[in-house]
N, C-alpha and C positions, 0 to 999 in steps of 0.2 A: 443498566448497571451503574451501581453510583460511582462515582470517578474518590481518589484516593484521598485521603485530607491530611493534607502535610503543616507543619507548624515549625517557629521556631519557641523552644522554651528561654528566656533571655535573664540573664540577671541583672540589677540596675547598679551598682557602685563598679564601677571599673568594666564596667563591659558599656552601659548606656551613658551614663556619668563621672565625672571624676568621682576617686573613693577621697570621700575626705570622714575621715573615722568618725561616728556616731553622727553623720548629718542631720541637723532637725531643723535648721532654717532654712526656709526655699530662699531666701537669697543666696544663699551657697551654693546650690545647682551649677551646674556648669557640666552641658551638653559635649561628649567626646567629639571633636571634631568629621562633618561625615556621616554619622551615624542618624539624622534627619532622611538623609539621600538615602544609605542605606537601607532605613525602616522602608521610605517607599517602595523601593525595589521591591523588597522582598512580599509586599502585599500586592505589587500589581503579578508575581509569579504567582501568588494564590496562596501561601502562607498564611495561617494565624499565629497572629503572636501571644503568646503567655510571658507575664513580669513573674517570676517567682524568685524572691530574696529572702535573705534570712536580715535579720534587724534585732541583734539580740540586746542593743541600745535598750528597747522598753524591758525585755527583761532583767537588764541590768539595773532596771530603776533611771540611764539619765536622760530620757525622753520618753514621750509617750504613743501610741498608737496614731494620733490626731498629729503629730509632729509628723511622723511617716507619709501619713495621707497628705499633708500640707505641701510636703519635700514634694513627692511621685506627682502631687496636680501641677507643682512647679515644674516637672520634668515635662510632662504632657503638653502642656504650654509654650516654654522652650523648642520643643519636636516641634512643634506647629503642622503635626497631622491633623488627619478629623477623628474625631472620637466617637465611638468606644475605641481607641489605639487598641488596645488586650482585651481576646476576648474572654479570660481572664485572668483574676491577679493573685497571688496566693505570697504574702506576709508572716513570717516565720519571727514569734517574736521573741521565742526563748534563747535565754544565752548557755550556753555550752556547759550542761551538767543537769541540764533544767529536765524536768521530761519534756520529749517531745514529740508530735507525731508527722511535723512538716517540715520540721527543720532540716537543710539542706545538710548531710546526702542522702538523708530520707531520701526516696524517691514516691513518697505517697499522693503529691499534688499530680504530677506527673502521668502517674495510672489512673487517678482519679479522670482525669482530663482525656486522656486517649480513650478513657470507655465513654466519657461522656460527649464526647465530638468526634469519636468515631474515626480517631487518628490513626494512619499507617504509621507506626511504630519505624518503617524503616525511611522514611521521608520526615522524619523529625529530630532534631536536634538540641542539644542543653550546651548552652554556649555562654561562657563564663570566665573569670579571673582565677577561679581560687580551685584546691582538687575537690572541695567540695560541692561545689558547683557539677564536676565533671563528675564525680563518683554518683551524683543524682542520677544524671544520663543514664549511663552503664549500666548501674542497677534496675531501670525503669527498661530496658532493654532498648536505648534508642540510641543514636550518633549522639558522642559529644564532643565539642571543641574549643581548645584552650584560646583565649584573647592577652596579647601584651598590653594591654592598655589600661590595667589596673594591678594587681600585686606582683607579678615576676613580669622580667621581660624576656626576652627567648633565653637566655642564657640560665635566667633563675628556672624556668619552665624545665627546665632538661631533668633535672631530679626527680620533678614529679610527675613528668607528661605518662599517664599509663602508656602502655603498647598502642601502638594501632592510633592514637588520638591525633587528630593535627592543630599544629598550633598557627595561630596568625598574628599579623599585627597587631591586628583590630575589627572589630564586627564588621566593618566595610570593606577590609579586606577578606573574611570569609560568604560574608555574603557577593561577592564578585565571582566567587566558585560556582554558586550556585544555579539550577534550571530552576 
């Protein structure tokens, strides 16, 4: 019997990194406190992890795709994991009105990914700053949960936290919940 394949899906401005709006220079990176220790944990539990962000920067026109890739290798770097860290990464680059078919609360990477690595849907997680981060989850039919450590802090979260979702500090504190 093959044993169950659990993931977390993570987003990178305010859940892995500071959000600093439209980042496009890896020198601005800056690793959320924690979250180094955290990522290990969660892959010596047997976790894979998925980056899936939305970056509607390039569709706004004021950065480009390669700016993205440049930022995320400086994030990887900073982690000082071993790589491939994601086993993969899914880049949403349209801004808000644009079509789209990945952009987060899409949940299309998501399902793509559960069929394609054979995910238990109920040992997976979409874990994020914003509700669209969290309405990805939900709709993808998996756990999501909200992080203070990029757009609201528990107080801002209360309006939007759907039912049922739990919110943390931060990815290290919910990955501390975790088996």
């Amino acid at each position: 019997m093959i044993p169950p394949v659990k993931a977390l899906f993570l987003d990178r401005d305010g859940t892995l990194i500071r959000d600093k709006d439209y980042l496009a220079d890896p020198a601005g990176v800056e690793v959320i406190p924690g979250v180094p220790a955290a990522l290990r944990r969660v892959q010596a539990l047997g976790y894979l992890l998925f980056l899936f962000t939305n970056q509607s920067g390039i569709g706004r026109g004021f950065h480009s795709l390669a700016d993205v890739l440049r930022v995320n290798e400086r994030m990887e770097e900073l982690l000082g994991l071993p790589r491939p860290l994601f086993t993969d990464i899914c880049i949403a680059p349209e801004a808000p009105g644009q079509p789209s078919l990945y952009r987060k609360p899409s949940p299309r990477f998501i399902h793509e990914m559960r069929a394609k690595h054979r995910l238990d849907p109920a040992l997976c997680w979409m874990v994020g700053d914003r509700e669209s981060d969290l309405g990805a989850g939900l709709a993808a039919g998996i756990r999501a949960a909200a992080v203070c450590s990029g757009k609201y802090d528990a107080a801002g979260w209360a309006p939007h936290l759907p039912a049922g979702v739990p919110c943390f500090a931060d990815l290290p504190a919910l990955v501390a919940t975790l088996s």
